[in-house]
C-alpha positions, 0 to 999 in steps of 0.5 A: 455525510460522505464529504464529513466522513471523507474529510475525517477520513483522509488525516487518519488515512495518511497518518496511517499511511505513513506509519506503515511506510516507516515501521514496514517500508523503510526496514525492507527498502534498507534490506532490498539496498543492502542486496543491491535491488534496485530495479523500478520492477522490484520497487513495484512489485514490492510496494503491491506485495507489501501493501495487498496484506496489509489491506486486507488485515485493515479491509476484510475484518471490517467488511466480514464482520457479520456471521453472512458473508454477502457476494457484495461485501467480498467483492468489496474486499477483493476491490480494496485489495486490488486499488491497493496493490496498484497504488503500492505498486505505484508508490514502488515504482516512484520511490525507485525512481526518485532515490536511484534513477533521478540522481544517475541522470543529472 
Protein backbone atom coordinates (compact mmCIF):
# COMPACT_ATOMS: atom_id res chain seq x y z
CA UNK A 1 0.00 0.00 0.00
CA UNK A 2 2.84 2.87 0.72
CA UNK A 3 4.81 1.94 -2.55
CA UNK A 4 1.25 2.36 -4.75
CA UNK A 5 0.77 5.59 -2.77
CA UNK A 6 4.21 6.75 -3.08
CA UNK A 7 4.28 5.89 -7.08
CA UNK A 8 1.27 8.19 -7.18
CA UNK A 9 2.30 10.43 -5.02
CA UNK A 10 5.63 11.54 -6.70
CA UNK A 11 4.09 12.78 -10.24
CA UNK A 12 1.77 15.18 -8.45
CA UNK A 13 4.73 15.86 -6.01
CA UNK A 14 6.69 17.19 -8.81
CA UNK A 15 4.33 18.60 -10.98
CA UNK A 16 3.23 20.51 -7.95
CA UNK A 17 6.78 21.12 -7.36
CA UNK A 18 7.24 22.96 -10.46
CA UNK A 19 4.22 24.64 -10.53
CA UNK A 20 5.53 26.31 -7.60
CA UNK A 21 9.02 27.07 -9.06
CA UNK A 22 7.71 28.92 -12.13
CA UNK A 23 4.49 30.87 -10.70
CA UNK A 24 6.43 31.58 -7.20
CA UNK A 25 10.52 31.03 -8.06
CA UNK A 26 10.87 32.52 -11.17
CA UNK A 27 9.05 36.33 -10.46
CA UNK A 28 11.08 36.51 -7.02
CA UNK A 29 14.62 34.83 -8.65
CA UNK A 30 13.90 37.80 -11.41
CA UNK A 31 13.38 40.34 -8.64
CA UNK A 32 16.49 39.22 -6.53
CA UNK A 33 18.46 39.74 -10.15
CA UNK A 34 17.04 42.82 -11.16
CA UNK A 35 18.70 43.92 -7.36
CA UNK A 36 22.00 42.19 -8.04
CA UNK A 37 21.43 39.53 -5.25
CA UNK A 38 23.27 36.94 -6.30
CA UNK A 39 24.78 35.41 -3.27
CA UNK A 40 24.72 31.27 -2.69
CA UNK A 41 23.65 32.64 0.83
CA UNK A 42 20.41 34.53 -0.38
CA UNK A 43 19.74 31.60 -2.70
CA UNK A 44 19.35 29.57 0.36
CA UNK A 45 17.95 31.61 2.48
CA UNK A 46 15.22 32.56 -0.09
CA UNK A 47 14.29 29.01 -1.47
CA UNK A 48 13.60 28.02 2.75
CA UNK A 49 11.76 31.30 3.07
CA UNK A 50 9.69 30.41 0.03
CA UNK A 51 9.31 26.99 0.70
CA UNK A 52 8.38 27.06 4.85
CA UNK A 53 4.93 28.64 4.18
CA UNK A 54 4.19 27.10 1.18
CA UNK A 55 4.37 23.84 3.03
CA UNK A 56 2.53 24.58 5.84
CA UNK A 57 -0.40 26.02 3.70
CA UNK A 58 -0.44 22.29 1.95
CA UNK A 59 0.76 20.34 5.28
CA UNK A 60 -1.17 21.79 8.43
CA UNK A 61 -4.74 21.88 6.83
CA UNK A 62 -4.45 18.20 6.28
CA UNK A 63 -2.69 17.16 9.61
CA UNK A 64 -4.98 19.55 11.56
CA UNK A 65 -8.32 18.89 10.24
CA UNK A 66 -9.73 17.02 13.06
CA UNK A 67 -11.38 19.54 15.94
CA UNK A 68 -8.29 17.45 18.54
CA UNK A 69 -5.13 18.54 17.78
CA UNK A 70 -2.79 15.64 18.68
CA UNK A 71 1.05 16.36 20.06
CA UNK A 72 1.79 13.68 17.10
CA UNK A 73 0.16 15.34 14.16
CA UNK A 74 1.79 18.96 15.25
CA UNK A 75 5.22 17.43 15.37
CA UNK A 76 4.33 16.16 11.95
CA UNK A 77 3.58 19.44 10.98
CA UNK A 78 6.80 21.10 12.36
CA UNK A 79 8.95 18.03 10.53
CA UNK A 80 7.21 18.56 7.07
CA UNK A 81 8.20 22.18 7.57
CA UNK A 82 11.34 21.62 8.79
CA UNK A 83 12.32 18.86 5.58
CA UNK A 84 10.95 21.71 3.69
CA UNK A 85 12.68 24.51 4.51
CA UNK A 86 16.10 22.30 4.17
CA UNK A 87 15.38 21.01 0.93
CA UNK A 88 14.12 24.94 -0.33
CA UNK A 89 17.32 26.01 1.07
CA UNK A 90 18.90 23.48 -0.86
CA UNK A 91 17.44 24.10 -4.15
CA UNK A 92 18.56 27.97 -3.55
CA UNK A 93 21.44 27.20 -2.77
CA UNK A 94 22.18 24.96 -6.22
CA UNK A 95 20.25 27.12 -8.25
CA UNK A 96 22.68 30.19 -7.34
CA UNK A 97 25.39 27.86 -7.99
CA UNK A 98 24.31 26.73 -11.33
CA UNK A 99 23.15 30.22 -12.95
CA UNK A 100 25.93 32.82 -11.80
CA UNK A 101 29.00 30.83 -10.28
CA UNK A 102 29.37 27.62 -12.93
CA UNK A 103 29.67 30.15 -15.80
CA UNK A 104 32.42 32.58 -13.74
CA UNK A 105 34.74 29.48 -13.45
CA UNK A 106 35.04 28.18 -17.16
Amino acid sequence: MGLMVAGLGLPIAFFGWTAGLLTIGLPVGAALHACGVCSRRAGAITGAALLVPTTGLWVAPVTLWGSEVAGREIATAILAATAAGLAGAVVGWIVVRVAYERGAAA
